[in-house]
N, C-alpha and C positions, 0 to 999 in steps of 0.2 A: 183317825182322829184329825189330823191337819187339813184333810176336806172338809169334816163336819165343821170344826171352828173355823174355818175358811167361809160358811156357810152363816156360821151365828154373828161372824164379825160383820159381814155384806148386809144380813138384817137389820143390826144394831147399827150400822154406817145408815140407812137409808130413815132405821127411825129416829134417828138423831136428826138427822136436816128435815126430817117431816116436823117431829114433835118437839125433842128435848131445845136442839139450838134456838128457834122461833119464840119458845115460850121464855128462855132463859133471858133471850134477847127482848122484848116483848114485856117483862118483869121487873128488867134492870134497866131499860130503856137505854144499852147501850149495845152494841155489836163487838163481836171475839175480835180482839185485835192477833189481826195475824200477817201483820205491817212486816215483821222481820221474816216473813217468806217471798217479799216483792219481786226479789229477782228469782225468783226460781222459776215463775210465768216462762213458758218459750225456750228454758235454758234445761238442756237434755243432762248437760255435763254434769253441771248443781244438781240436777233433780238425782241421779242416780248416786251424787256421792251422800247426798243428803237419806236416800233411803239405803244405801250402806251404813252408813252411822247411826243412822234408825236401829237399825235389827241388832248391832253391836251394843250398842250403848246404851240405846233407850230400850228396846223391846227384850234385851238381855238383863243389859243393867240395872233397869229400872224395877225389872220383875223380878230379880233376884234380890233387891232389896227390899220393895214394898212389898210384895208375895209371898216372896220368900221367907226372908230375915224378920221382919216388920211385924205384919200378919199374925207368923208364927211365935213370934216371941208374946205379942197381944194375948193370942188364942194360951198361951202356958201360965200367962197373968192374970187374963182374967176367968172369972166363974165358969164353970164347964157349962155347955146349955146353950140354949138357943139363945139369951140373952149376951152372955160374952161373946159368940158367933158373929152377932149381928153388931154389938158394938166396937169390935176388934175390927170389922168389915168396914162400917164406918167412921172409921178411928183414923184406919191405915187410907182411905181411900180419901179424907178430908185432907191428909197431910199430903198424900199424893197431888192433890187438884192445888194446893199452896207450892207446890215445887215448882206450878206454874203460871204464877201471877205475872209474868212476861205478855201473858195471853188476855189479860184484863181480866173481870170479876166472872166474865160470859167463859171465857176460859177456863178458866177453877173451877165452873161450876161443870163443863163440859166433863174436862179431864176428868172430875171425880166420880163422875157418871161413869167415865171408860172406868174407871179402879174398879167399879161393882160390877161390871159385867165381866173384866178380866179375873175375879176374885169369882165369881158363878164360875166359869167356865173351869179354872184350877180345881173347883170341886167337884166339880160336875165328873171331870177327868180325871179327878185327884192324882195331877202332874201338874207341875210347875211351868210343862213344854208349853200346855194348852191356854195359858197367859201369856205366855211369851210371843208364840205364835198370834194369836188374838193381837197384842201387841204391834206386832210388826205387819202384821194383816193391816189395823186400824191405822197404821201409821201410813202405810207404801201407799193403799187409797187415797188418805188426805193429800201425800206429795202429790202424786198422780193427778188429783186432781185441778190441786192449785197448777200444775206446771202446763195441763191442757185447757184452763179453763181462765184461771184466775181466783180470786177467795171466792167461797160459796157460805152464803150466811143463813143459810136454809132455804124450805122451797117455799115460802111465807113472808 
């Protein structure tokens, strides 16, 4: 399982900088502020404590709140069916993309994107690991990449 979603997150990273970031950007006529990663460009020591706290925090915590708790509590609220499925999915992953309005509107809109693919993949695997994982997958990339490259605002 952690190869396969090692797999679906590397897709969903590559269509994100083709499709989703370009058009978000593109729509809203503004670019993801991701100004509070500036120093991590170059800096090995930042990048690797920053994707330690990644996989703790956020791709732990985050998933056991929104996926876990969140999610689940939706999915017991609302209607059985594919309607409560889909609004419970869209409910948790809206509130998920607002946790990070640090990132501007291109931000929210990104994050929320990651919620529905990390929310597919927990089904898909119906485990909680497979979000989490995905998670920290989609996270350690972005550091990685900002710390080799600098911000990347898509390939567009």
């Amino acid at each position: 399982m952690a190869v396969e979603v090692l797999g679906w997150t590397v897709a969903w990273t590559l269509l994100e900088l083709a499709l989703v970031i370009p058009v978000a950007e593109h729509l809203t006529g503004r670019r993801q502020d991701v100004s509070e990663f500036a120093e991590l460009q170059g800096n090995l020591g930042l990048t690797l404590a920053l994707i330690g706290l990644s996989w703790t925090l956020a791709a732990v915590g985050e998933e056991v709140a929104y996926r876990g708790y969140l999610l689940t509590r939706m999915r017991e609220a609302l209607p059985a069916g594919n309607l409560g499925v889909v609004t419970a999915v869209l409910a948790s992953a809206v509130l998920f993309g607002m946790a990070h309005t640090e990132q501007g509107v291109v931000g929210v809109l990104v994050t929320a994107a990651d919620a529905v693919v990390f929310t597919a993949l927990r089904y898909r695997y119906r485990t909680l690991w497979a979000s989490v994982l995905a998670h920290g997958y989609n996270n350690t990339i972005g550091l990685t990449a900002y710390f080799l490259v600098g911000p990347i605002h898509g390939l567009w």
